[in-house]
N, C-alpha and C positions, 0 to 999 in steps of 0.2 A: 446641492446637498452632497455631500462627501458621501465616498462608499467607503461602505462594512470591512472592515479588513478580512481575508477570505483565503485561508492556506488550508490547500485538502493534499493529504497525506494516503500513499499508496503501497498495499502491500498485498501480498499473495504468493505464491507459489510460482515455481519455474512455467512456463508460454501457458499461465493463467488468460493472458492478454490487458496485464498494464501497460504496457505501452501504446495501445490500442484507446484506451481512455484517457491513458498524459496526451495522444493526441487530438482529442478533441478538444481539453483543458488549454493545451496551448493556442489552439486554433481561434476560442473563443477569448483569449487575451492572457491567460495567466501563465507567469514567468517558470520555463521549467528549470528545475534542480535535480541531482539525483545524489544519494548518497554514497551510491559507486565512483563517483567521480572522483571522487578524493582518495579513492582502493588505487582506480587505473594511474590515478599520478603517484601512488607508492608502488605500485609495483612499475611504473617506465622508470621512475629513481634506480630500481633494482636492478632494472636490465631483464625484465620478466615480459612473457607474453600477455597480454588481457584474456587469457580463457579462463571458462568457470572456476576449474580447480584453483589455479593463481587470484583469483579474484575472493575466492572464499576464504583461502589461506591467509592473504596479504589483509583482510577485512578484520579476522578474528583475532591477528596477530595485534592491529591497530586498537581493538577493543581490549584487548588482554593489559597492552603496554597503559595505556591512556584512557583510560573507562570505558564501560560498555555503550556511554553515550556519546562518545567523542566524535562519531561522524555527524550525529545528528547537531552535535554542538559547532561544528566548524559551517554546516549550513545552514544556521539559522543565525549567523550571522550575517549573510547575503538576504535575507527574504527582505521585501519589500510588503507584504501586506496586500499580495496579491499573486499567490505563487500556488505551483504544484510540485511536492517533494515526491519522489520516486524511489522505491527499491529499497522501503522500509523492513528490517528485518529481525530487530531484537527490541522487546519493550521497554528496554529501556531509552531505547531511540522516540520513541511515541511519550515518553514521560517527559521527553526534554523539548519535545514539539508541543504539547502540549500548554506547553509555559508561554508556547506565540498567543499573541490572541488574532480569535478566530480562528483556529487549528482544529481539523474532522482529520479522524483517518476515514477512508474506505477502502475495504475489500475488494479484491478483483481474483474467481476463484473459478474451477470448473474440475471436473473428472478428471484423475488420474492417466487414463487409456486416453484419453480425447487431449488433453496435456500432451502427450507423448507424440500422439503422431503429430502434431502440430509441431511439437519441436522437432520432428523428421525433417515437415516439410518447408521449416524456417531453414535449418542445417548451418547452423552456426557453428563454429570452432568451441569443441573443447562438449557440445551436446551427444546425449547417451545414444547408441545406434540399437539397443535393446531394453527391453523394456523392464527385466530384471537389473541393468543397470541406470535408468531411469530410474528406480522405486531406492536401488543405492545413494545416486547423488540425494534425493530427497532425505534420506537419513542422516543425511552429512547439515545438511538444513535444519534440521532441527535438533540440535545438539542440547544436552542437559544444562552445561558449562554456560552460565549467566553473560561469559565474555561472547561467548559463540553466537552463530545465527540461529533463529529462535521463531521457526516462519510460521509454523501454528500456533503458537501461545501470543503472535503477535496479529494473525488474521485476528484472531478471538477476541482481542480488543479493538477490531473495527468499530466506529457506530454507522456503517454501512456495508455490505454484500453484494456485489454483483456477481451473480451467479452465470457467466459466460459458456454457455454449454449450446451456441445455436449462429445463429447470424451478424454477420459484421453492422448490418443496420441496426439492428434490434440494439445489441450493444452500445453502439454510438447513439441513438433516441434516448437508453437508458441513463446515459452519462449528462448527456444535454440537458435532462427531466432532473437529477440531483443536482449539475450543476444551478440550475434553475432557482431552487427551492433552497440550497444553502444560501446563495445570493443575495436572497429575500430574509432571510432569516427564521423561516419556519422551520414546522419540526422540529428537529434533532439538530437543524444546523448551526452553525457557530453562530451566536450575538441573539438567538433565540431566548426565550424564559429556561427553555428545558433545559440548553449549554447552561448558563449563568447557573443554576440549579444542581448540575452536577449531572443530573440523568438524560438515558439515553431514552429513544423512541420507537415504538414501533410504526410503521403507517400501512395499512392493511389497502387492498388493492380498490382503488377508486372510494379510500374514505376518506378522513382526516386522521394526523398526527395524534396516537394516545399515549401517554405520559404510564408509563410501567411504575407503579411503587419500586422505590429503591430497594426495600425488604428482598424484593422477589428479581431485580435487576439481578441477570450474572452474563458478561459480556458475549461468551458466543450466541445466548438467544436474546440479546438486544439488537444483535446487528439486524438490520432488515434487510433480505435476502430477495434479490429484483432479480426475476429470472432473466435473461439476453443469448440471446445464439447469436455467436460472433466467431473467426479464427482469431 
């Protein structure tokens, strides 16, 4: 029997901890992508370094020039129908993923302060060294400008939540348990009644999948919000 074609889509906010769940996604078989990838080869075109700033610059410039969905458009040409896209960050990039089938976004989200030291203790190049300039770059993230990055209008349209505010296990269980249940096609996941339907799901903790009236559907309280303590 052929499987479900199965592309789940990642977004959140700076050391939310996506990459944390692309690796488990990988780990369990699916092909990763990231939408950065195509930023770092315009900017080594440039002659630029890959830090954040250069990355957000060379990102918005690429959407400004070529629509606001063109990175999403250059990879989804690569997806195979069994893939994890990473470092989703304007809705229009999720409009144009969308159009895959079997396409979920999920959320990967956690507190501002608890963000921060985390990015302390990662210390990547180009990362805030205080926390007034941590709350800075975040404002550069979610610009008004449709071409620009767009990180909360675009969590908002997750139809999932991982609420990453605790343990690296918990986390990795949590992702394992959606990866699971998309798979299968319940719930809210892609190739489900409720996908084909247009709506999203709530699934309340140890019940079944309920189907929200569309009336009353508005995305940031469709998403369903799995708590995980994880760095």
């Amino acid at each position: 029997m052929a499987r479900r074609p199965l592309i789940i889509g990642l977004t959140g906010p700076n050391a939310a901890g996506k990459g944390e769940v692309a690796a488990v996604l990988t780990m369990a078989g699916l092909r990763y992508h990231s939408l950065s990838d195509a930023v770092r080869c315009e900017a080594a075109s440039r002659g630029l370094d890959p830090t954040r700033e250069n990355l957000i610059r060379i990102g918005n410039i690429l959407r400004r020039v070529h629509g606001p969905d063109v990175l999403a458009r250059r990879i989804g040409r690569r997806l195979e129908g069994w893939d994890v896209v990473d470092s989703i960050r304007n809705p229009a990039e999720v409009e144009a993923l969308r159009r895959c089938r079997g396409f979920v976004l999920v959320g990967v989200d956690a507190p501002p302060r608890l963000r921060f030291e985390r990015s302390l203790r990662r210390a990547r190049a180009g990362d805030a060294m205080t926390f007034r300039e941590f709350g800075a770059k975040e404002l550069e993230e979610n610009s008004r400008r449709g071409s620009a990055q767009q990180l909360a209008r675009t969590l908002a349209l997750a139809d999932e939540v991982l609420c990453n505010d605790g343990t690296l296990r918990r986390l990795r269980a949590r992702t394992r348990s959606l990866l699971k249940r998309f798979s299968a096609g319940s719930g809210g996941g892609p190739g489900g009644k409720d996908a084909a339907a247009g709506r999203r799901t709530r699934t309340p903790p140890g019940g079944r999948a309920r189907q929200r009236p569309r009336r009353r559907s508005r995305p940031a309280r469709a998403a369903r919000r799995t708590t995980a303590r994880a760095e």
